[in-house]
C-alpha positions in Angstrom: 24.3 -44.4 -37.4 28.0 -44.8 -36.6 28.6 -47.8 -34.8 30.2 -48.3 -31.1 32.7 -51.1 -30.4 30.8 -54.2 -28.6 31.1 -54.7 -24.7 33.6 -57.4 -23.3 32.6 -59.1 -19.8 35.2 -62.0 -18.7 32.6 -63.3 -16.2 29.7 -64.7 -18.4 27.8 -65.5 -15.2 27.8 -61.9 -14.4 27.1 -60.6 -18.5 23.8 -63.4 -18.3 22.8 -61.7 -15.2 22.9 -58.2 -16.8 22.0 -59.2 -19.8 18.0 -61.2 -18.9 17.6 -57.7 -16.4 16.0 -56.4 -19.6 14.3 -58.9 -21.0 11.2 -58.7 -18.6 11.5 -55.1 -19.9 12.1 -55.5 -23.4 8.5 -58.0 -23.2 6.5 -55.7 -21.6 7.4 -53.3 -24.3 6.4 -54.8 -27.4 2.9 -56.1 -25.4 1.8 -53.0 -24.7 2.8 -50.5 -27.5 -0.4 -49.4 -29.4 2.3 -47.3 -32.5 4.6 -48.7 -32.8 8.4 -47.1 -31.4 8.8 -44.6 -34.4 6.5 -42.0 -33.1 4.8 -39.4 -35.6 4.0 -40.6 -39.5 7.6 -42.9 -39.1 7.2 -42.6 -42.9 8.6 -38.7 -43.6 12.0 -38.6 -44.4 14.7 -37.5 -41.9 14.6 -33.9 -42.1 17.3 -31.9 -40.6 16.6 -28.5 -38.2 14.4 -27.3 -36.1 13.4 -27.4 -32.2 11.1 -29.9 -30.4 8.8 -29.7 -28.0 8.1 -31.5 -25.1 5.8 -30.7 -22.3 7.0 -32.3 -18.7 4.2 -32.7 -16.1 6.4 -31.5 -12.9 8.9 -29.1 -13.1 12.4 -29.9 -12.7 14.2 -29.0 -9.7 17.4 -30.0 -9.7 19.7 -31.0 -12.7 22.8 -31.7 -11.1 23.2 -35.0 -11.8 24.4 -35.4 -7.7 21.1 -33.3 -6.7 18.4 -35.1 -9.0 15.5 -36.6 -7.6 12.6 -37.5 -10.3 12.1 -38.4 -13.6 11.8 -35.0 -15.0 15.2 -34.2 -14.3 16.8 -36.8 -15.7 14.7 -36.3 -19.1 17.2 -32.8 -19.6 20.5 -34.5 -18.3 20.3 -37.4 -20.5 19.9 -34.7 -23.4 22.7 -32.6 -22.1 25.3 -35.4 -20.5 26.8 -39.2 -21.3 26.6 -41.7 -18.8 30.0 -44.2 -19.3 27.4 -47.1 -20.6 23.9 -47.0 -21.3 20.8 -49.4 -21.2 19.8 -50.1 -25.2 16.3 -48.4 -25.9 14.7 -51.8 -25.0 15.6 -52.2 -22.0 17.3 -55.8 -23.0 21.1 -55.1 -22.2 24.3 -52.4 -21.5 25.5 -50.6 -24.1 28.6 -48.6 -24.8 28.5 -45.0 -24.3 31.5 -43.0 -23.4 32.9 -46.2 -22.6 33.7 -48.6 -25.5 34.8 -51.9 -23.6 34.9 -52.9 -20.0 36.0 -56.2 -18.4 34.9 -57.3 -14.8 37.5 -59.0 -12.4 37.2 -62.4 -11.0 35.5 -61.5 -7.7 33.5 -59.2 -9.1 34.5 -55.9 -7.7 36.7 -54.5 -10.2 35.3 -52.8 -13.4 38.4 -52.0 -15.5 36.6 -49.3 -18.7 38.7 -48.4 -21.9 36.9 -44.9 -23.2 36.3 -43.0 -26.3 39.2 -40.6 -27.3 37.3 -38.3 -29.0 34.5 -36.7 -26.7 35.1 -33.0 -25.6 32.7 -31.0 -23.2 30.3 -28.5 -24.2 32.2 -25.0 -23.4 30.8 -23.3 -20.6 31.5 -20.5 -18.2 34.3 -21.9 -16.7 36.3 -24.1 -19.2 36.5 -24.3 -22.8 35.2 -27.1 -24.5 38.4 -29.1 -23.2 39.0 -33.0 -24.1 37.2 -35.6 -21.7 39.4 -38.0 -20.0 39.1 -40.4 -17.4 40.1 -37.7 -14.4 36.3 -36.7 -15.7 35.3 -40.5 -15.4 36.8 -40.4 -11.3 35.6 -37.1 -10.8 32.0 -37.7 -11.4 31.3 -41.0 -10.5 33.2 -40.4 -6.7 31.1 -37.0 -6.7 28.2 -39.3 -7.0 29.4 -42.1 -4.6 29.9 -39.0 -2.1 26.9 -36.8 -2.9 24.2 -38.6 -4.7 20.4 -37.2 -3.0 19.9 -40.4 -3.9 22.7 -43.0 -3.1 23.0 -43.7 -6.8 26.5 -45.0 -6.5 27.1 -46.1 -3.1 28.5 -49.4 -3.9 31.4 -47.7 -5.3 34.6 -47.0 -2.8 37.1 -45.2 -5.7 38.2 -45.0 -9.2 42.2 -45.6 -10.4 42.5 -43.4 -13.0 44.8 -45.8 -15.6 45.6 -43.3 -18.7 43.6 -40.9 -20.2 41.3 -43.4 -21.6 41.3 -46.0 -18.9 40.1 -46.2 -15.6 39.3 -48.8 -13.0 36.3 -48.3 -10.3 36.5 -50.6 -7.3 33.8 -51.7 -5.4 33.5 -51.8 -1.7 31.9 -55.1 -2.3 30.6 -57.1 -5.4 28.0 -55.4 -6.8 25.7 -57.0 -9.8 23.5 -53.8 -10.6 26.7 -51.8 -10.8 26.8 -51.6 -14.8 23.0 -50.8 -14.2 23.3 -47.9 -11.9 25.8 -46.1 -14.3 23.3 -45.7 -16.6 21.3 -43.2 -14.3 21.4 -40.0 -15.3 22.7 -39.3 -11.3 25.9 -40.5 -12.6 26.2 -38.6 -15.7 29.9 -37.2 -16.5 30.4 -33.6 -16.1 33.6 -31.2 -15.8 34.9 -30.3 -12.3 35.4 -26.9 -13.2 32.0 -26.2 -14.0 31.0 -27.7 -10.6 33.3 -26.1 -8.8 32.9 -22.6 -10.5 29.1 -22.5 -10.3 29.1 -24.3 -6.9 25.3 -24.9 -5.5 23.5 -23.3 -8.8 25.3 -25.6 -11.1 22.2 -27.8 -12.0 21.1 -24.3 -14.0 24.2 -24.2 -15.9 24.7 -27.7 -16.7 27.9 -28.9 -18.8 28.1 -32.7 -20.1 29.6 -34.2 -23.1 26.0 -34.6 -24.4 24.5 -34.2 -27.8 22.8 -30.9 -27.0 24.2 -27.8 -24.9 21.8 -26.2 -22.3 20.9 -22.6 -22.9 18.7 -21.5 -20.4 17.0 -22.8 -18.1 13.8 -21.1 -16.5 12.7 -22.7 -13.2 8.7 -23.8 -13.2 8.7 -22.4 -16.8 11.7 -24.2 -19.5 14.9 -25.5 -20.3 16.3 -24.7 -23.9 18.8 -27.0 -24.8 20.6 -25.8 -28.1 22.4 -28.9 -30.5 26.0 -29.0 -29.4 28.1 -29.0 -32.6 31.2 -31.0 -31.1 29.2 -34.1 -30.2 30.8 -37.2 -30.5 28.3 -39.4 -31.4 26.4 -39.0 -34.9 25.2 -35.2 -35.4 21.7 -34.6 -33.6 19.2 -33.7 -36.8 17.3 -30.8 -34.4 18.9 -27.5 -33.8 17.4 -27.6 -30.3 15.3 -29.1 -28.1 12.5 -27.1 -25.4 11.5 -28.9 -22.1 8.4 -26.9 -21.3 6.7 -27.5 -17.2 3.2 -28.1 -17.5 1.5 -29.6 -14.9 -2.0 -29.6 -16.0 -3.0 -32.9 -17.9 -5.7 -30.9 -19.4 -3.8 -27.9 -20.8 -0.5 -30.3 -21.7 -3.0 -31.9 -24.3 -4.6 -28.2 -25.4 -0.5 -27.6 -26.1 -0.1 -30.4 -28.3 -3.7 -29.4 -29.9 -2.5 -25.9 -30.6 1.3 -26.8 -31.8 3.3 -25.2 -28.6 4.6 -28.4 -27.8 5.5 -31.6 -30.6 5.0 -34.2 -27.7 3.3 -34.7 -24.3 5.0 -37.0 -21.9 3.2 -38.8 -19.1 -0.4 -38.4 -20.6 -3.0 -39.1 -18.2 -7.0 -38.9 -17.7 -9.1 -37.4 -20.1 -6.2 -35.7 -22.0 -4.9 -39.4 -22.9 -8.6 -40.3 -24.4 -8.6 -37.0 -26.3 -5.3 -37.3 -27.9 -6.2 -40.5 -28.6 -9.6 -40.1 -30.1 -8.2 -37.6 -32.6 -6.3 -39.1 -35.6 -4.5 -36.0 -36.2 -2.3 -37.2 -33.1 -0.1 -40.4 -32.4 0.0 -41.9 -28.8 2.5 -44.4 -28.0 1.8 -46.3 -24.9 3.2 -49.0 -22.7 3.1 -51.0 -19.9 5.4 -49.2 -17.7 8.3 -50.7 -15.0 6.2 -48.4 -12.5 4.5 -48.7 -9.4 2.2 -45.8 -7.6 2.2 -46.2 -4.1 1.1 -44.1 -0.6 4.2 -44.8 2.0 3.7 -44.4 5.8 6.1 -43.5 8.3 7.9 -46.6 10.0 9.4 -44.1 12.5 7.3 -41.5 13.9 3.4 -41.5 14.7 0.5 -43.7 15.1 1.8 -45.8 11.7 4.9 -46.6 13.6 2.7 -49.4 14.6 1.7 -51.8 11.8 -1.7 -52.1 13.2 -2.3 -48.7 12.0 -0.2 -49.5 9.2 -2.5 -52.8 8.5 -5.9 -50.8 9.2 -5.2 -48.3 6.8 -4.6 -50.8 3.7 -7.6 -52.5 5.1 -9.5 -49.1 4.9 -8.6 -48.0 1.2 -10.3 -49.4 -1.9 -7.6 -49.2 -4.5 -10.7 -49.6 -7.5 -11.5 -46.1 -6.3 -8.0 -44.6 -6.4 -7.5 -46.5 -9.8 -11.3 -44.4 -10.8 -9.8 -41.6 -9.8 -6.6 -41.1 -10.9 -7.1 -42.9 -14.0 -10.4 -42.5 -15.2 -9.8 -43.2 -18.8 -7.5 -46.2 -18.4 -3.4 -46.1 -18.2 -3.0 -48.1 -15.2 -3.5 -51.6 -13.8 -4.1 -52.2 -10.1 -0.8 -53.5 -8.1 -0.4 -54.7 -5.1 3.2 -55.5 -4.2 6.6 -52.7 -4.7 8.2 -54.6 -7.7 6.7 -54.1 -11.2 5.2 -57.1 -12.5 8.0 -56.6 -15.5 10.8 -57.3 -12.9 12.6 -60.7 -12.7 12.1 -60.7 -9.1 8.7 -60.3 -8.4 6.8 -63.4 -7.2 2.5 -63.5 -7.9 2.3 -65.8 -4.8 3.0 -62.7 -2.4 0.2 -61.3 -3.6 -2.2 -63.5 -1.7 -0.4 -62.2 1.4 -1.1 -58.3 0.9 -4.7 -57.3 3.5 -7.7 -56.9 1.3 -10.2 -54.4 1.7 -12.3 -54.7 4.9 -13.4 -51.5 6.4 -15.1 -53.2 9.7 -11.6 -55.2 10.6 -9.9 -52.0 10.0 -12.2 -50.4 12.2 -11.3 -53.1 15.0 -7.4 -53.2 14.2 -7.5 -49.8 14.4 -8.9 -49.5 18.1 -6.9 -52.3 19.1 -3.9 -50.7 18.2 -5.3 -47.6 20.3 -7.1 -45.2 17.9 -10.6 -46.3 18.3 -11.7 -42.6 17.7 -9.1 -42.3 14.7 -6.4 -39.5 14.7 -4.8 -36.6 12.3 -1.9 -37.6 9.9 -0.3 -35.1 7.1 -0.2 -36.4 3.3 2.2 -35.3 1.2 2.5 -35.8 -2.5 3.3 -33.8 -6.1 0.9 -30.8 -7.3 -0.5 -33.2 -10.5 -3.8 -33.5 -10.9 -4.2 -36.5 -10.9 -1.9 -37.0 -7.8 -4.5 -34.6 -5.8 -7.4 -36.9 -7.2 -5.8 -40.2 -5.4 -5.1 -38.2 -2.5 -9.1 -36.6 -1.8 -10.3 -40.3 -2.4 -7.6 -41.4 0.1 -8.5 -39.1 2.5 -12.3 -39.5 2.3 -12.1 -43.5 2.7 -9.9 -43.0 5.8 -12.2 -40.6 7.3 -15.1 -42.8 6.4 -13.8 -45.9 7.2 -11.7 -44.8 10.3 -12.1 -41.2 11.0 -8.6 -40.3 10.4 -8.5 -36.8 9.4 -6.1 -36.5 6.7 -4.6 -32.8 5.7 -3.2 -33.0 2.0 -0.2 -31.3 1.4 0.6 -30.4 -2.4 4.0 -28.9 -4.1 6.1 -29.0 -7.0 8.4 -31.7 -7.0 11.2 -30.2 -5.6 9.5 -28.9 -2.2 7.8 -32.3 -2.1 10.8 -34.5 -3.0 12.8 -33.2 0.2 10.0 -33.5 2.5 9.5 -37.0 1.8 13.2 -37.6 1.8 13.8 -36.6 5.6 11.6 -38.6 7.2 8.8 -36.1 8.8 6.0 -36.9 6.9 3.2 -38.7 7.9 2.6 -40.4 4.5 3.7 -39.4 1.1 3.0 -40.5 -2.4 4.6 -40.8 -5.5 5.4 -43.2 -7.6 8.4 -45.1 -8.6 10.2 -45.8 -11.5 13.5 -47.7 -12.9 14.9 -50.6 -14.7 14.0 -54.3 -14.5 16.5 -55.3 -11.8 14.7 -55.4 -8.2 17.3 -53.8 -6.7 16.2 -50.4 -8.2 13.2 -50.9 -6.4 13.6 -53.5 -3.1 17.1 -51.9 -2.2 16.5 -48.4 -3.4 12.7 -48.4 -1.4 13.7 -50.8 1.5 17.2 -51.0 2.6 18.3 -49.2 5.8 21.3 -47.6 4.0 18.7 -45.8 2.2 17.1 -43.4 4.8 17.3 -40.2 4.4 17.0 -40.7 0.8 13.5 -40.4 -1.1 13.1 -43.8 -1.7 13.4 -44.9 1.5 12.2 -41.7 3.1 9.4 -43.6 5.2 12.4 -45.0 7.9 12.1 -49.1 6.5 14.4 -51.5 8.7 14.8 -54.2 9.0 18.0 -56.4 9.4 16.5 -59.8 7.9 15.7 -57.8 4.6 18.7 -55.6 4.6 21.1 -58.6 4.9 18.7 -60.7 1.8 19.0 -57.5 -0.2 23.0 -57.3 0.3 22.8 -61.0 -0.7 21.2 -60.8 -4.1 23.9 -58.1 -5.2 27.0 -60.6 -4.6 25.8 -63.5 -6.5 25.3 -63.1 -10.4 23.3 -66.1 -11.3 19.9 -64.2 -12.1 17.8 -67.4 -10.6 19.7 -66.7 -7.3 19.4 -63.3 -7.2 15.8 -63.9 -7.8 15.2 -66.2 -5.5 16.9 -63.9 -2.6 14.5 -60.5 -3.9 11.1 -62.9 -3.8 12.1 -64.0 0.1 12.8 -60.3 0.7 10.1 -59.1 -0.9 7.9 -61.2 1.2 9.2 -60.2 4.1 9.0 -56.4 3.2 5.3 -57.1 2.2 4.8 -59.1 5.6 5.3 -55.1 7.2 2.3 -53.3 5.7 5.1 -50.5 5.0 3.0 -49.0 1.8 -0.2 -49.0 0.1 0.6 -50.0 -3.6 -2.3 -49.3 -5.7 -1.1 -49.3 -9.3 1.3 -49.5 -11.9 0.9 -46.5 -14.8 1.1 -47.1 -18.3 4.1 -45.0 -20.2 2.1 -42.4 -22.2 3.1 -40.1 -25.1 1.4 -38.2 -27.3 3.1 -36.8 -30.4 2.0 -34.9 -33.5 2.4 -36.5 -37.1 5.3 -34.4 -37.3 7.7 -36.1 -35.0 9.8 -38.7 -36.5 12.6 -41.6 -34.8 10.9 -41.5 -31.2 11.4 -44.8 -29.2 9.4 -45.3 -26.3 10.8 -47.0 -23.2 9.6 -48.5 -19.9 11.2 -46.3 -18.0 9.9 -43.1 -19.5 13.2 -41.8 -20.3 13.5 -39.9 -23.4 16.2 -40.0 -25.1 16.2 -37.7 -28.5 19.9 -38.8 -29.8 22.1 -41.7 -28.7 23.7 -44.7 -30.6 20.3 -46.4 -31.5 18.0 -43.1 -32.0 18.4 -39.7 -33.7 14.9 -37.9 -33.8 13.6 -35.3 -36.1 11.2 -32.6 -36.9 8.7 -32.0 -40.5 7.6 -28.8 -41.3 
């Protein structure tokens, strides 16, 4: 593989504070990998040609990097666009992507980034193929500052565009997870032509700099990504890559079985045993940086009072939602809204989260005003297995504290933008990101984050917001982590969400698939500086 140039930080306070992010990560990998990370045989050799595979469990909904809101999204950007650096495949530290160096001013809100030279976009309908430069770099990352669905880059104020292969983003304030969030696929680079010529249906003509070109894409059906011949990085051994939406577990694994898809992400339930059981079949799991969690409204309605809040966790065995959702393993309860992986998360807060206790819930719940229980709206993703938690939810609420709940199931579009605006009762999902808290504390909890799905619930709270802003201005990682366990407690202190488990990353691949790494973060990545995947006959 060709080799980029290393990373220079001038702040080695702030490097050590990026660097340990991933280590947590980078653990929790090798502990909980059952195949190792080359996927398939990992003894064919490299064979060049042909198109993968790969079965998503939701169907994307919007692939404009400003627009995207899940997982399933991001797994065709990162295919199709560059992000200026890039986490390594462990998790462990920031890598050079379509930037080669960066250096980080004294106080910390200055990033000045030399980039490549050589990187073109992938021609499209309204440019053709033209040279990358860092107007690109200002372009996109402002875009995303501006329009992110999900605040991605809102620490940034502007970029100074230097030369063609130098620009300077300032902050509006120190920010340590700064060189984290441009690795999200929200901030991917992408030509303002394109943007501007396709307007609001850009997402299904997506242009990036990318190792593979997107052909079509077919909502609730595919995207067919075609290799893009004028990639900078090394050339991509497949001719193409197919994201197919299937959102059964059950028929995702009968694809694998009957060779319409080469790999399975996010294997659940009986299909992960299946897989499993049959040596035909690889599966590559890990402990994931995850948590799966019911949110209730802070705003609006009866949980607007943490009583409510507080009876609810008290009436809700999480063992059962665990049964259900998970019947043949992948997931290990959880209790608090970090990942156990994280730097920041602190077992003592545990002790602090309201066990199970039907009867008080039952009195908490009258006290608060509801002694004859009331009707609330659940919202959540159209998995299977996200339906399971929600019927066991629903029945121990009704039985515990006759709360009639009404499920409400969509793809994760419709769903994602209900959540986000604040009119649902509860919704579930769960969340997913890298080993710094503030992908999960800031992105979940800060006020600046309403309106936004993470923090789509209405969270508050002036004590947390003001610890959170805190632990992004220092960059000793022991401070930092010490300000997200004191926030953490007091966000737990609120009875805000039900947190019920954290999933294990799950893949299934045939023998045939060759160089896959997993990751924590259940991002799939099939070419970039440290991977290059390939197909056998």
């Amino acid at each position: 593989m060709s080799k980029l140039t290393s990373k220079h930080v001038t702040r080695r306070g702030f490097l050590g504070c990026v660097a340990m992010a991933g280590v947590a990560g980078a653990g929790l990998m090798q502990a909980g990998c059952a195949s190792g990370d080359s996927g398939g045989s990992g003894s064919a050799a490299t064979v060049e040609g042909g198109t993968l595979n790969i079965s998503l469990a939701s169907s994307p909904a919007y692939l404009d990097p400003a627009k995207y809101t899940g997982v399933y999204e991001s797994q065709i950007i990162n295919n199709v666009c560059d992000t200026v650096v890039q986490y390594s495949m462990d998790l462990s530290e920031i890598v050079p992507a379509l930037a080669t160096e960066w250096t980080v001013s004294e106080d910390g809100a200055t990033y000045t980034f030399t980039l490549r030279d050589d990187v073109v976009f992938q021609a499209g309908e309204y440019q053709d193929g033209r040279a990358m430069t860092a107007e690109d770099i200002k372009y996109s990352l402002e875009r995303s500052a501006n329009d992110s669905a999900m605040n991605r880059l809102d620490m940034l104020d502007h970029c100074n565009v230097i030369s063609d292969t130098e620009i300077e983003c300032v902050l509006t304030n120190p920010n340590s997870s700064f060189l984290t969030a441009l690795t999200d696929a929200g901030n991917a680079i992408v030509p303002k032509e394109e943007v501007e010529g396709w307007g609001d249906s850009f997402g299904e003509h997506l242009v990036g700099t990318g190792p593979f070109r997107m052909v079509q894409f077919t909502r609730d059906q595919q995207t067919e990504l075609a290799r893009n011949d004028a990639y900078w990085g090394e050339k991509p051994n497949l001719d193409g890559v197919i994201f197919k939406v299937i959102t059964d577990a059950t028929q995702s694994a009968n694809a694998l079985f009957t060779g319409d898809v080469d790999m399975v992400t996010d294997l659940k339930g009986e299909s992960l045993q299946t897989v499993e059981n049959d040596s035909s079949y690889v599966v590559d799991r890990m402990d994931g940086l995850n948590i799966a969690y019911i949110y209730m409204n802070m705003v609006n309605g009866p949980t607007a009072d943490q009583r409510v809040r507080k009876a609810i966790l008290m009436a809700v065995n999480r063992e059962d939602l665990i049964a259900a959702g998970y019947p043949y393993g992948g997931a290990s309860e959880a209790t608090l809204p970090l990942p156990k992986g994280s730097w920041g998360y602190d077992e003592s807060v545990e002790s602090t989260v309201p066990e199970y206790d039907p009867e008080a819930a039952r009195e908490l719940l009258a006290e608060a005003g509801y002694p004859d229980g009331f009707s609330m709206n659940y919202y959540t993703s159209n998995t299977t297995q996200r339906l399971d938690i929600a019927t066991v939810f629903q029945q121990q609420v009704k039985e515990n504290l006759n709360i009639d709940v009404e499920i409400h199931t969509n793809d994760w579009g419709a769903f994602s933008e209900v959540a986000a605006s604040g009119q649902a009762d509860i919704y579930a999902m769960g969340w997913s990101w890298y080993p710094d808290p503030f992908f999960f504390l800031n992105k979940l909890f800060s006020s600046s984050e309403i309106g936004a799905l993470g923090n789509g619930a209405g969270f508050s709270d002036p004590e947390v917001d003001d610890l959170l802003q805190q632990a992004l201005e220092v960059t000793d990682q022991d401070e930092r982590a010490d300000l997200y366990k004191q926030a953490l407690a007091k966000i737990v202190a609120q009875d805000p969400m039900l947190v019920y488990a954290s999933e294990e990353v799950c893949t299934g691949l045939t023998q045939s698939v060759q160089g896959y790494v997993q990751r924590a973060d259940q991002l799939v990545y099939v070419v970039n500086s440290e991977v290059n995947m390939s197909k056998t006959a």
